[in-house]
CHARMM-style PDB file with segment names, atoms N, HN, CA, C and O in Angstrom:
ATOM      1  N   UNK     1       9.461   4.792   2.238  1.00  0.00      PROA
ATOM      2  CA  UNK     1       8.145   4.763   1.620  1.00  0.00      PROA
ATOM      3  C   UNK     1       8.148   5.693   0.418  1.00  0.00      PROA
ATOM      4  O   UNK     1       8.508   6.860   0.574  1.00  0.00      PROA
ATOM      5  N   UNK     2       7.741   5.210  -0.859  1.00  0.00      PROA
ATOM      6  HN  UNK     2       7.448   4.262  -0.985  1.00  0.00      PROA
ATOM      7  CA  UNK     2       7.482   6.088  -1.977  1.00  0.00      PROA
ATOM      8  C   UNK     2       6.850   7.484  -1.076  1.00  0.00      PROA
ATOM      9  O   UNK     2       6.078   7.464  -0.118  1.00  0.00      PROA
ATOM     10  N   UNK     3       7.613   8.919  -1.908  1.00  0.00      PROA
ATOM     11  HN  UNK     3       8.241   8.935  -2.686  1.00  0.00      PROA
ATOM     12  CA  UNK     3       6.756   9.850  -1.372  1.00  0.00      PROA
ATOM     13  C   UNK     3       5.511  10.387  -1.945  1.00  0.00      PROA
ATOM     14  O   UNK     3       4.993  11.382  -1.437  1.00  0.00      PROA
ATOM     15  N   UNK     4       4.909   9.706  -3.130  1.00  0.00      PROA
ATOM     16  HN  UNK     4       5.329   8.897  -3.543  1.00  0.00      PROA
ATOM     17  CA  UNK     4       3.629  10.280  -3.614  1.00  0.00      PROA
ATOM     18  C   UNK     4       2.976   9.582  -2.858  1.00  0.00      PROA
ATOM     19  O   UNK     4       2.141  10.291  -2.297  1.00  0.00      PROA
ATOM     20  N   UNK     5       2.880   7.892  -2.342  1.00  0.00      PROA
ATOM     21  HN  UNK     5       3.559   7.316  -2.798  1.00  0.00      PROA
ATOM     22  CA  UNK     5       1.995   7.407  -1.496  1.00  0.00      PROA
ATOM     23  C   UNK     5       1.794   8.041  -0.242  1.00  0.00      PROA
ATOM     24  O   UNK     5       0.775   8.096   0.447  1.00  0.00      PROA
ATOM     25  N   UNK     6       2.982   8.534  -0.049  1.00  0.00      PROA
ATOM     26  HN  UNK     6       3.809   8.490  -0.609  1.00  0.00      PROA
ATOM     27  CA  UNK     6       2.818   9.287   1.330  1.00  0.00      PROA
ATOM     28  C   UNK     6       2.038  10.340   1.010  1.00  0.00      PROA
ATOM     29  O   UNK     6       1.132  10.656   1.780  1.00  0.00      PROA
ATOM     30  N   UNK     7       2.309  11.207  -0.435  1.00  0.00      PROA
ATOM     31  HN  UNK     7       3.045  10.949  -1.061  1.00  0.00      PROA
ATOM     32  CA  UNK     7       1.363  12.245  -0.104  1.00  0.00      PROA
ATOM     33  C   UNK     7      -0.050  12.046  -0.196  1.00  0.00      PROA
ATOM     34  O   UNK     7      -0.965  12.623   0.390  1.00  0.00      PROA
ATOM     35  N   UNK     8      -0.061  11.053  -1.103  1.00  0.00      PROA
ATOM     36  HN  UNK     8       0.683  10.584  -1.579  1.00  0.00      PROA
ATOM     37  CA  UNK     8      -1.372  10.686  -1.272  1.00  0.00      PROA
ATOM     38  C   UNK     8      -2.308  10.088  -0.188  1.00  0.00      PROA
ATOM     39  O   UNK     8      -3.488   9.810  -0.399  1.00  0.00      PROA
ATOM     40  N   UNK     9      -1.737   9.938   0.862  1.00  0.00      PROA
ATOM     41  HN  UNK     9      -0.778  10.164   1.034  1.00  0.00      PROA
ATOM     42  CA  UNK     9      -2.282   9.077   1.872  1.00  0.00      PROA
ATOM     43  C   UNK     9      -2.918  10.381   2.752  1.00  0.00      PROA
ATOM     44  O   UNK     9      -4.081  10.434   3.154  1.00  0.00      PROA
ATOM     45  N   UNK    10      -2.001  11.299   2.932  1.00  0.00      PROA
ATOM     46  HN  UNK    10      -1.057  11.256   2.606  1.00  0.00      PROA
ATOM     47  CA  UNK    10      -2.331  12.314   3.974  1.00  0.00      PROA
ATOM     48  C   UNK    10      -3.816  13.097   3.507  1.00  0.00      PROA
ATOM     49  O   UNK    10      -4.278  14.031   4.162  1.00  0.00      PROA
ATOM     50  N   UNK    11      -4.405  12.603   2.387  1.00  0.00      PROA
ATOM     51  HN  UNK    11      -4.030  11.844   1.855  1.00  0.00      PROA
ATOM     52  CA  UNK    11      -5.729  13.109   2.692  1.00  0.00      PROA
ATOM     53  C   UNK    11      -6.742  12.284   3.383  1.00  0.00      PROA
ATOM     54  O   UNK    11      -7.927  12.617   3.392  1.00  0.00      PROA
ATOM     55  N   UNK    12      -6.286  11.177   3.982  1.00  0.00      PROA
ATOM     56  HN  UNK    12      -5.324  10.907   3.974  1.00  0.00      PROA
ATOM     57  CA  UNK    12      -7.188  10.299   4.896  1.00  0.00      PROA
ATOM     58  C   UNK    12      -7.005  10.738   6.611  1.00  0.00      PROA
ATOM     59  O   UNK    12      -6.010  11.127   7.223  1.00  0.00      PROA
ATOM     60  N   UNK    13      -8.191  10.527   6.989  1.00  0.00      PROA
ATOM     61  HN  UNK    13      -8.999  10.211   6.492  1.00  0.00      PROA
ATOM     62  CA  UNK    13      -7.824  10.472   8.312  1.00  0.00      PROA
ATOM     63  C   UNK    13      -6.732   9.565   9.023  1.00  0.00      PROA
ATOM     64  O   UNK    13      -6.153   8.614   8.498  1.00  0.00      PROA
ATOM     65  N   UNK    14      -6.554  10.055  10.366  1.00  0.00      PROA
ATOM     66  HN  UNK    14      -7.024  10.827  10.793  1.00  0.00      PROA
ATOM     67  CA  UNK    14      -5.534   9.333  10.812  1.00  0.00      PROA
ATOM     68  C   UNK    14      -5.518   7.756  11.307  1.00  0.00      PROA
ATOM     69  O   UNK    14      -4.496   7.115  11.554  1.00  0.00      PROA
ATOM     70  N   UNK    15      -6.751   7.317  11.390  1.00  0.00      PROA
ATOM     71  HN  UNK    15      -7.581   7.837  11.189  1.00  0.00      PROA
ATOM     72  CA  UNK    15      -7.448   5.909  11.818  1.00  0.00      PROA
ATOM     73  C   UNK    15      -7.440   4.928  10.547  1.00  0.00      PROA
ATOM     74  O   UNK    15      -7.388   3.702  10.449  1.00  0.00      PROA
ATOM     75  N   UNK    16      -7.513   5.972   9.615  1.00  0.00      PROA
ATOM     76  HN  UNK    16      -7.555   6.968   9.695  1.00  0.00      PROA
ATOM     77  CA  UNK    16      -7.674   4.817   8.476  1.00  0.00      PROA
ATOM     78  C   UNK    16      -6.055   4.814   7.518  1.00  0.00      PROA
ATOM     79  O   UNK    16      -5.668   4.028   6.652  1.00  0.00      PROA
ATOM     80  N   UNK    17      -5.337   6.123   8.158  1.00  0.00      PROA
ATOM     81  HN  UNK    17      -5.651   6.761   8.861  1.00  0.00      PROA
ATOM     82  CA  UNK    17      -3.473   6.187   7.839  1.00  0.00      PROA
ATOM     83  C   UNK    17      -2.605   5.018   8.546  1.00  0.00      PROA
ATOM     84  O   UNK    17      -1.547   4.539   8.138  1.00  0.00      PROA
ATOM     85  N   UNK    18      -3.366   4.669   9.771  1.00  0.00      PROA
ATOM     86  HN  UNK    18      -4.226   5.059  10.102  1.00  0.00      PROA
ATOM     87  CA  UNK    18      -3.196   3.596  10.242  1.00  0.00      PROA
ATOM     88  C   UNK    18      -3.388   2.503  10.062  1.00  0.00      PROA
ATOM     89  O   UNK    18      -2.469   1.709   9.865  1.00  0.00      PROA
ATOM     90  N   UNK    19      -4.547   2.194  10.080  1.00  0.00      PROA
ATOM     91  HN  UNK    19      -5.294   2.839  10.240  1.00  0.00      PROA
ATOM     92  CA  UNK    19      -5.367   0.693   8.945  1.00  0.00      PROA
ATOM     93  C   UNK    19      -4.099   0.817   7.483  1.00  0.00      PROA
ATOM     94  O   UNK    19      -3.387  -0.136   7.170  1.00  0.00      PROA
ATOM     95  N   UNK    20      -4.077   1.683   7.028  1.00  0.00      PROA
ATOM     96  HN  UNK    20      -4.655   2.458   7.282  1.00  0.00      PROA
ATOM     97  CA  UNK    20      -2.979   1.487   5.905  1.00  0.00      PROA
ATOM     98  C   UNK    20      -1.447   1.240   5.999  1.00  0.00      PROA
ATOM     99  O   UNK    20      -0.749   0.733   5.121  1.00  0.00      PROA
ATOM    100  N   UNK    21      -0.961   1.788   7.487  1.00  0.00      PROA
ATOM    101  HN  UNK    21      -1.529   2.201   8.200  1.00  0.00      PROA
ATOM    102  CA  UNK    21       0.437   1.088   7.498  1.00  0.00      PROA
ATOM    103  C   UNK    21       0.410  -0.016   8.070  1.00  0.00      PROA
ATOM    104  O   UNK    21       1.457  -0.649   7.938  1.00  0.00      PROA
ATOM    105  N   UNK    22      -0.454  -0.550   8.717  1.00  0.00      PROA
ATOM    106  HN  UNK    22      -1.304  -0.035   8.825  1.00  0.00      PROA
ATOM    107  CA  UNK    22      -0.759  -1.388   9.189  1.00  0.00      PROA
ATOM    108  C   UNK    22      -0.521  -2.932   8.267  1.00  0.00      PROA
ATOM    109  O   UNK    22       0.102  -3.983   8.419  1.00  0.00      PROA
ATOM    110  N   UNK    23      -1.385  -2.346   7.307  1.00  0.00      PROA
ATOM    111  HN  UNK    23      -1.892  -1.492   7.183  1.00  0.00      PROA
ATOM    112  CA  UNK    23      -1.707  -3.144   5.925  1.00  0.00      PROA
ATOM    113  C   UNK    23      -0.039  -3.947   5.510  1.00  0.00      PROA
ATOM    114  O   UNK    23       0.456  -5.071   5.438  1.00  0.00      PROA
ATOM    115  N   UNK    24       0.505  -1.893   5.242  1.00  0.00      PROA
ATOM    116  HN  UNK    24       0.103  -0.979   5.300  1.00  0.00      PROA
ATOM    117  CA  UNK    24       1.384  -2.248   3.936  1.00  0.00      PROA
ATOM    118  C   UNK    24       2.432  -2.741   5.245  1.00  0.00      PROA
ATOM    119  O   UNK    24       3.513  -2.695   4.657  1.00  0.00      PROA
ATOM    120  N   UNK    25       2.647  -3.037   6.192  1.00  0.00      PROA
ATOM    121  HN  UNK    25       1.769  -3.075   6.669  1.00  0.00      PROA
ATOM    122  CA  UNK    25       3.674  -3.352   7.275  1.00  0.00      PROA
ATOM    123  C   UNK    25       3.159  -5.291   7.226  1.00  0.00      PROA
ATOM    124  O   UNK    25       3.884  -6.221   7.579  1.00  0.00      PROA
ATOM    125  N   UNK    26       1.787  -5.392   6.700  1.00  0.00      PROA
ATOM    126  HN  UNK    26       1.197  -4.637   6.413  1.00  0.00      PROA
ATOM    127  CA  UNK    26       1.897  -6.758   6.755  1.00  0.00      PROA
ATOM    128  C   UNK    26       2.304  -7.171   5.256  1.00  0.00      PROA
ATOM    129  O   UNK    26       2.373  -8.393   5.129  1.00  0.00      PROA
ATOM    130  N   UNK    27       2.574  -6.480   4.155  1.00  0.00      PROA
ATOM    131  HN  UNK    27       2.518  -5.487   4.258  1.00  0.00      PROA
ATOM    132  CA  UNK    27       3.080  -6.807   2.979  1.00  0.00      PROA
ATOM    133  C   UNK    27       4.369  -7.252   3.096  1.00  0.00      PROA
ATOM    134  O   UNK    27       4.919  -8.315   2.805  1.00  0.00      PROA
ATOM    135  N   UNK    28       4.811  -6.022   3.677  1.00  0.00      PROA
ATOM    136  HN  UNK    28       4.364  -5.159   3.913  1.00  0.00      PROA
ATOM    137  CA  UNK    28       6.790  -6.230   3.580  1.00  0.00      PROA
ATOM    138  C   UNK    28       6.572  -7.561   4.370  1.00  0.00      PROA
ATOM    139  O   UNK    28       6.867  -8.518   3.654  1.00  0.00      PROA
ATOM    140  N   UNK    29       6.175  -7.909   5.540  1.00  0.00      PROA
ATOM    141  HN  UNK    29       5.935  -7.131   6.122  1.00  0.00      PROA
ATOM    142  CA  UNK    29       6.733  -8.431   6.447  1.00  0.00      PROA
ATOM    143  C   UNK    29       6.404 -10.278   6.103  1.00  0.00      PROA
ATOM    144  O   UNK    29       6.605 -11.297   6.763  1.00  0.00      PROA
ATOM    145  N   UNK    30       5.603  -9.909   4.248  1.00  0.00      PROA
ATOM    146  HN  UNK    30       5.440  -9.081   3.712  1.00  0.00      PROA
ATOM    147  CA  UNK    30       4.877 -11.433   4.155  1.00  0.00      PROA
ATOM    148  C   UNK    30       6.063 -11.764   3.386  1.00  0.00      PROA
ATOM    149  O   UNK    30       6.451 -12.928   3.284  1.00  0.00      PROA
ATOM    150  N   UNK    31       6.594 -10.882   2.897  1.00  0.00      PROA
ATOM    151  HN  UNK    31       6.279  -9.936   2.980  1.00  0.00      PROA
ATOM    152  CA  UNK    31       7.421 -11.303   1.842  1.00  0.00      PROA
ATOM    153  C   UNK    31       8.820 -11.573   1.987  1.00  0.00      PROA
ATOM    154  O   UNK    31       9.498 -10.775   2.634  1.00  0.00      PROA
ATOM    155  N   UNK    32       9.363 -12.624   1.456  1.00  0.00      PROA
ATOM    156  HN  UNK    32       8.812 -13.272   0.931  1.00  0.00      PROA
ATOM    157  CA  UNK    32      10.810 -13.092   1.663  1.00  0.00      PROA
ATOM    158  C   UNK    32      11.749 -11.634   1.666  1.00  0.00      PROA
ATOM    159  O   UNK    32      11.594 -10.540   1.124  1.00  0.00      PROA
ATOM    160  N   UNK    33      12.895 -12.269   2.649  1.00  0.00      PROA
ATOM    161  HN  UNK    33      13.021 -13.158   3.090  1.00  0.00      PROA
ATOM    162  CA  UNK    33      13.841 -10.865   2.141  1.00  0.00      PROA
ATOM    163  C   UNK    33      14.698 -10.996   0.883  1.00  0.00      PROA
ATOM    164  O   UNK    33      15.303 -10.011   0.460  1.00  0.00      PROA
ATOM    165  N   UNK    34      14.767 -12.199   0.264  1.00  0.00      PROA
ATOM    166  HN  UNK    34      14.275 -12.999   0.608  1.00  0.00      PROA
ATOM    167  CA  UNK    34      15.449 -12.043  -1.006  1.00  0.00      PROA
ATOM    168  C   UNK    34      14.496 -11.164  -2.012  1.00  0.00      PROA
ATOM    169  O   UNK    34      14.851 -10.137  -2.591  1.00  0.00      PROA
ATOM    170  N   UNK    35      13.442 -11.677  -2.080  1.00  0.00      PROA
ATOM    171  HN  UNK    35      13.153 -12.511  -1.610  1.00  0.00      PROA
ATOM    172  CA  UNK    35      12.476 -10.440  -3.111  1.00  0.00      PROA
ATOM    173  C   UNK    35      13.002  -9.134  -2.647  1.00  0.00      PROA
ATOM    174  O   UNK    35      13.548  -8.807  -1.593  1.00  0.00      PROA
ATOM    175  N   UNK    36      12.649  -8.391  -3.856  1.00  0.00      PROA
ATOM    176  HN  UNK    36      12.205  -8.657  -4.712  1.00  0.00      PROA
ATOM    177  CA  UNK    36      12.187  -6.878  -3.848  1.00  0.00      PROA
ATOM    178  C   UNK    36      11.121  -6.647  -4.125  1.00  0.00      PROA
ATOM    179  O   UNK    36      10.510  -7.152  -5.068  1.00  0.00      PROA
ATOM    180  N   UNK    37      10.365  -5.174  -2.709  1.00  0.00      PROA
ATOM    181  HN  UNK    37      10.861  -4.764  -1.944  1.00  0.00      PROA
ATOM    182  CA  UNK    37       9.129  -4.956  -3.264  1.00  0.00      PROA
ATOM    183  C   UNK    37       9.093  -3.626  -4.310  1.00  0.00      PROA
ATOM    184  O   UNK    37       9.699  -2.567  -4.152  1.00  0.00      PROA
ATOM    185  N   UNK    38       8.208  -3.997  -5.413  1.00  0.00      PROA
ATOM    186  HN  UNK    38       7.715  -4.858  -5.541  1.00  0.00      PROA
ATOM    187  CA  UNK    38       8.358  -2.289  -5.726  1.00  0.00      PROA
ATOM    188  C   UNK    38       6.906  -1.309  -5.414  1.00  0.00      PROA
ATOM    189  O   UNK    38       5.792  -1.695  -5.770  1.00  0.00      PROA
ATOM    190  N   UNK    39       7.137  -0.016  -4.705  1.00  0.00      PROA
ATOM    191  HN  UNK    39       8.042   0.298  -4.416  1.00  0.00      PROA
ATOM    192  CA  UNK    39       6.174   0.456  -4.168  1.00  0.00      PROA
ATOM    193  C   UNK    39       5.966   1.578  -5.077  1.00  0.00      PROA
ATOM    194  O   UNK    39       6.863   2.391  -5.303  1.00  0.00      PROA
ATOM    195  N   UNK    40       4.463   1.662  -5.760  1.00  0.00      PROA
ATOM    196  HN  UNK    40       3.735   1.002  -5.576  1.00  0.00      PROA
ATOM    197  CA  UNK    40       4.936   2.768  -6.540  1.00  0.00      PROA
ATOM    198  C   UNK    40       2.623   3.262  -6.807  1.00  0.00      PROA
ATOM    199  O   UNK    40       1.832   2.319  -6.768  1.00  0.00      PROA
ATOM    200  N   UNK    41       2.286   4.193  -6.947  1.00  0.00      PROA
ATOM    201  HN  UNK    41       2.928   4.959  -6.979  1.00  0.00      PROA
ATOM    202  CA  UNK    41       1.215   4.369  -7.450  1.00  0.00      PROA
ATOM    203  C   UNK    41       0.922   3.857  -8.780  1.00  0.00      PROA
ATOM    204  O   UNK    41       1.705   4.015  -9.717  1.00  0.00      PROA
ATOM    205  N   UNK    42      -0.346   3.161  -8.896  1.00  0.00      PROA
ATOM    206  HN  UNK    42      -0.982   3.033  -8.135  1.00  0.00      PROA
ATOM    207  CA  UNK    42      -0.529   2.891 -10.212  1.00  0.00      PROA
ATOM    208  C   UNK    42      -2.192   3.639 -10.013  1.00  0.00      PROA
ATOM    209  O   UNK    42      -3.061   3.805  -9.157  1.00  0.00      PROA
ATOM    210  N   UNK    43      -1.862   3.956 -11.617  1.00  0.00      PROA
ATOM    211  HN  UNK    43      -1.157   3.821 -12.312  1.00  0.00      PROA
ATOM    212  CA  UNK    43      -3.872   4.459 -11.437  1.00  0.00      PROA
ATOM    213  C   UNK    43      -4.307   5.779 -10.314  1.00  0.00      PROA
ATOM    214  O   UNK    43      -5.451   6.223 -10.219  1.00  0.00      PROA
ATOM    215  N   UNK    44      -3.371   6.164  -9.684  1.00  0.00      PROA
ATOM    216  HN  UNK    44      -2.441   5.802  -9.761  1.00  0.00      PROA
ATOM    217  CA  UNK    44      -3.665   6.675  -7.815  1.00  0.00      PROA
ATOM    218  C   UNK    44      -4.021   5.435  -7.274  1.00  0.00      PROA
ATOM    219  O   UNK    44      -5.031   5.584  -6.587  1.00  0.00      PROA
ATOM    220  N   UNK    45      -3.663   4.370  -7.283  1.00  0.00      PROA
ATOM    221  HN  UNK    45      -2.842   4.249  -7.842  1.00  0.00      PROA
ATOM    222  CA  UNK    45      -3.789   3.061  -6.329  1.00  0.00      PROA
ATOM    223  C   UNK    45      -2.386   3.191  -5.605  1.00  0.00      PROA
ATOM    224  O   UNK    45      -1.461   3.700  -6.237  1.00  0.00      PROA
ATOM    225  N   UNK    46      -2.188   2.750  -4.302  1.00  0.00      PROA
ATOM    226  HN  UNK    46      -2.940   2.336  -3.789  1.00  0.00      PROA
ATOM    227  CA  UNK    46      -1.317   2.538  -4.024  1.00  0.00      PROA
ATOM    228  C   UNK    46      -1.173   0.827  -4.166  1.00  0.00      PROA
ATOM    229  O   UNK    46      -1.909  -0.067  -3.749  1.00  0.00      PROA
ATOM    230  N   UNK    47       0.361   0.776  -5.098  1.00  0.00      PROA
ATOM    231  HN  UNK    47       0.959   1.503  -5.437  1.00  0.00      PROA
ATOM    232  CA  UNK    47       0.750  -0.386  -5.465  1.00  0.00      PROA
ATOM    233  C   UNK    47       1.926  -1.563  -5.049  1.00  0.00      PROA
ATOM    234  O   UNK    47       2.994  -1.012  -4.782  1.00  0.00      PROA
ATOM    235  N   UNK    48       1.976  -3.020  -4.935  1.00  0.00      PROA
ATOM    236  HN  UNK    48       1.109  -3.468  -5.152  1.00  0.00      PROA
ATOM    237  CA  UNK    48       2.876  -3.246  -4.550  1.00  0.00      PROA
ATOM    238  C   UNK    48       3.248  -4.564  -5.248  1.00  0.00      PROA
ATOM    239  O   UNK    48       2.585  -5.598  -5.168  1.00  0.00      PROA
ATOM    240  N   UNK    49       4.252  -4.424  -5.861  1.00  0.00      PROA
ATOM    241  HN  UNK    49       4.790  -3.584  -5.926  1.00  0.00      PROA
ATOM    242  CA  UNK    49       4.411  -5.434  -7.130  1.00  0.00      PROA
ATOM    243  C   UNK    49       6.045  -6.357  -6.528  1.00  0.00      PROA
ATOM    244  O   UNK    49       7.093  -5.777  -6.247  1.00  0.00      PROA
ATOM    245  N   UNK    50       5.804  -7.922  -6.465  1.00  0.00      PROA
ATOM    246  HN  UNK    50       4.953  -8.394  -6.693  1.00  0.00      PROA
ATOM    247  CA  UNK    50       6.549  -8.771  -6.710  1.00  0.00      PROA
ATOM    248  C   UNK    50       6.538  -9.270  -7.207  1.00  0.00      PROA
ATOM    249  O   UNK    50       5.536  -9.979  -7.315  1.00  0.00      PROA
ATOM    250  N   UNK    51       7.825  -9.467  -8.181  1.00  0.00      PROA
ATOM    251  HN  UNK    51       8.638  -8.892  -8.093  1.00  0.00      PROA
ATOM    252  CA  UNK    51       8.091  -9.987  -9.745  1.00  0.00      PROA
ATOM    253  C   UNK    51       6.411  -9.915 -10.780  1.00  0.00      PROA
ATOM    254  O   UNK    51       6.161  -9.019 -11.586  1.00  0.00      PROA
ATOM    255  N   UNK    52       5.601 -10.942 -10.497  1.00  0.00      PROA
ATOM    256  HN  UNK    52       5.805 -11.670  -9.843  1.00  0.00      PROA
ATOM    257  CA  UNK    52       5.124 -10.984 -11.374  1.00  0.00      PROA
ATOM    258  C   UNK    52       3.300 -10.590 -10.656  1.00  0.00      PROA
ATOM    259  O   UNK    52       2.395 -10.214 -11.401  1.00  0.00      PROA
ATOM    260  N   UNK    53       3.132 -10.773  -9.251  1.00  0.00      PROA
ATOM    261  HN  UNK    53       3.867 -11.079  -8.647  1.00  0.00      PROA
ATOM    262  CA  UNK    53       2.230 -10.807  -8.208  1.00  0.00      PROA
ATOM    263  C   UNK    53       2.276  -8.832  -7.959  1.00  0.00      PROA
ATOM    264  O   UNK    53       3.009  -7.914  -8.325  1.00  0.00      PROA
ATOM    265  N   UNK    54       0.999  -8.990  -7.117  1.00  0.00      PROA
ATOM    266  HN  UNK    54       0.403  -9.736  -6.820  1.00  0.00      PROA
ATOM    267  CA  UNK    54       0.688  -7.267  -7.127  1.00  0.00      PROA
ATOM    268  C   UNK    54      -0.201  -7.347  -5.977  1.00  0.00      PROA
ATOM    269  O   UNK    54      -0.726  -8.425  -5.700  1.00  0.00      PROA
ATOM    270  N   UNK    55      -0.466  -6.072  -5.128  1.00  0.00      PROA
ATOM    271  HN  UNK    55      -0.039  -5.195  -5.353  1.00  0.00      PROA
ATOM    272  CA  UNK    55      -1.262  -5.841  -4.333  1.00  0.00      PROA
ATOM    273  C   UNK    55      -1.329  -4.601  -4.165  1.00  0.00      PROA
ATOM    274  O   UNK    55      -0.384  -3.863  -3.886  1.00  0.00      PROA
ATOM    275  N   UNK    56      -3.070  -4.129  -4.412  1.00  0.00      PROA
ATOM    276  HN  UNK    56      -3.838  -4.728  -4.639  1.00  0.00      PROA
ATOM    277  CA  UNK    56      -3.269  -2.912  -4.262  1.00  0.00      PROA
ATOM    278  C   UNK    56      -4.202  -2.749  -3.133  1.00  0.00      PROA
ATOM    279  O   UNK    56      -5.054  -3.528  -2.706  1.00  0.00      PROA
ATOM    280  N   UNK    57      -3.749  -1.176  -2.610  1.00  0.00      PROA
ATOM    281  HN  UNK    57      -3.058  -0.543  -2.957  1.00  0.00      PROA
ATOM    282  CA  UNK    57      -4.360  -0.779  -1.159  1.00  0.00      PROA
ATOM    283  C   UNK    57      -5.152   0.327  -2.217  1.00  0.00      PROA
ATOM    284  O   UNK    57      -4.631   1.191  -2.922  1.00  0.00      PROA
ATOM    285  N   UNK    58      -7.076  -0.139  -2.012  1.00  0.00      PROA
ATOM    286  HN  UNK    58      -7.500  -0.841  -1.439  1.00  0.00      PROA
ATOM    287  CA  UNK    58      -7.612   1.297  -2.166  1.00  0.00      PROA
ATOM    288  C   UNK    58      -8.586   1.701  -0.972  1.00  0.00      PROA
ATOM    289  O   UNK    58      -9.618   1.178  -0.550  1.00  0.00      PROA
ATOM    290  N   UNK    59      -7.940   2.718  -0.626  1.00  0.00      PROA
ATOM    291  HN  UNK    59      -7.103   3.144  -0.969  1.00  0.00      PROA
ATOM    292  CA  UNK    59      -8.252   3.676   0.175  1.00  0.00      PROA
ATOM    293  C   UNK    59     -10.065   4.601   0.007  1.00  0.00      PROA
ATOM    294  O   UNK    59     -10.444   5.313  -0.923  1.00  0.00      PROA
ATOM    295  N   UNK    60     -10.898   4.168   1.407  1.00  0.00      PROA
ATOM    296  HN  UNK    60     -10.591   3.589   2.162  1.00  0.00      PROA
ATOM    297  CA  UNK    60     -12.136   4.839   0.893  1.00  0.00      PROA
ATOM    298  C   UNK    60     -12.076   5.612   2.331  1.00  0.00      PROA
ATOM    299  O   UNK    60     -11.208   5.363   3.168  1.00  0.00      PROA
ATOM    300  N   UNK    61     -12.972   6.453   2.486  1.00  0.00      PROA
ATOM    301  HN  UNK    61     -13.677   6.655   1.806  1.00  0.00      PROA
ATOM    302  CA  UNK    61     -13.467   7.608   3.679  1.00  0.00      PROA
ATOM    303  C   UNK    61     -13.710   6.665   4.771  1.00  0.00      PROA
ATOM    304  O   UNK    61     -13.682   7.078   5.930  1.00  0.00      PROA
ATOM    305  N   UNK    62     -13.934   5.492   4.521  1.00  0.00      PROA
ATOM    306  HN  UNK    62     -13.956   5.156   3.579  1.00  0.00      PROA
ATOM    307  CA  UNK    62     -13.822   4.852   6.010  1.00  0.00      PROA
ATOM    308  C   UNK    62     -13.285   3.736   6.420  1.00  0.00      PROA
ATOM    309  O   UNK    62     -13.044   3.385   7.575  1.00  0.00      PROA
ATOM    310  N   UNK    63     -13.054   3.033   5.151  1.00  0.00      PROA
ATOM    311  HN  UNK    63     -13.250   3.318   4.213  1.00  0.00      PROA
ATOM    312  CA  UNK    63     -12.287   1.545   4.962  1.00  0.00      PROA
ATOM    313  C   UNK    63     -11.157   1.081   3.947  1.00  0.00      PROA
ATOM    314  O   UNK    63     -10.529   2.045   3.509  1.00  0.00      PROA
ATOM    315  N   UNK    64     -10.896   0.312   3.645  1.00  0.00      PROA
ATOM    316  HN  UNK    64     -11.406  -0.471   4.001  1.00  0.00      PROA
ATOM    317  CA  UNK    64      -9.575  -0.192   2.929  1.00  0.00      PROA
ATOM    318  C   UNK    64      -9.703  -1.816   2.129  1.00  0.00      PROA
ATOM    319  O   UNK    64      -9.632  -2.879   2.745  1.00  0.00      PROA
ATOM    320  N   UNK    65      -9.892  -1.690   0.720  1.00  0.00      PROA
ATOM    321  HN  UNK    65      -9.949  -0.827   0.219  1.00  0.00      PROA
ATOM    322  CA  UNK    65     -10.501  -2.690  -0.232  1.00  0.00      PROA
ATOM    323  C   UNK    65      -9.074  -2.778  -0.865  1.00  0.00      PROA
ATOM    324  O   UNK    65      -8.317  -1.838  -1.106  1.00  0.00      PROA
ATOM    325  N   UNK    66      -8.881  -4.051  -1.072  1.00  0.00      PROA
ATOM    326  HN  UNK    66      -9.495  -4.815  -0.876  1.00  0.00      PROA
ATOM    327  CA  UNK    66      -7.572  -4.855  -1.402  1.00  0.00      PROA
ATOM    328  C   UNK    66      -8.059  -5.125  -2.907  1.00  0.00      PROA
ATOM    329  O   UNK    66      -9.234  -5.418  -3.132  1.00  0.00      PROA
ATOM    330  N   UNK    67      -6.797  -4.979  -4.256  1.00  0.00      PROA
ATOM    331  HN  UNK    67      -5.843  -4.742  -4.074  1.00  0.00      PROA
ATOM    332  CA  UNK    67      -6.958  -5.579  -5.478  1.00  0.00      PROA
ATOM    333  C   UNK    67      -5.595  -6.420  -5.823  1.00  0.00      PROA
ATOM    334  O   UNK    67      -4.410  -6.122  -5.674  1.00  0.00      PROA
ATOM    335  N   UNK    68      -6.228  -7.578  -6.339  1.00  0.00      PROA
ATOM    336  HN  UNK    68      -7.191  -7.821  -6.460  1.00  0.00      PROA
ATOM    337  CA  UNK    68      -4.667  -8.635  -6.655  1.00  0.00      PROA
ATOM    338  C   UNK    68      -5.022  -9.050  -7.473  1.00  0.00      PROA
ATOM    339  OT1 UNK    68      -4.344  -9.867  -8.096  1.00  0.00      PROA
TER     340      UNK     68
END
C-alpha cells in the first residue's frame, strides 16, 4: 500500500479504516491481473488509476464518497 495513503488514512477511525480497505480490496480484486494499478494520492484523495480509468476513495468522519 502507498505509505502516504496509509498515513493519511490513520486519521480516521477504525470502522471507517475498514469501510476503506474494504473498498480498496474490492478495487484490486475488480481488476484483471494483467493491468497495473497505480495507487497514489491525488489532491489528498486517495487515488486509483488504470491506464486511462480512475477511482477515488474520499474519506468523511463517518462515510466514504466514491469519484470516477
Amino acid at each position: 500500500m502507498n505509505e502516504l495513503i496509509k498515513e493519511y488514512m490513520n486519521a480516521y477511525s477504525i470502522e471507517l479504516k475498514e469501510l476503506y480497505f474494504a473498498l480498496r480490496e474490492l478495487i484490486y480484486s475488480s481488476i484483471s491481473q494483467k493491468q497495473e494499478i497505480e495507487e497514489k494520492l491525488w489532491a489528498k484523495l486517495p487515488s486509483y488509476y488504470v491506464g486511462n480509468f480512475f477511482v477515488r476513495l474520499i474519506p468523511f468522519k463517518d462515510h466514504i464518497n466514491e469519484g470516477k
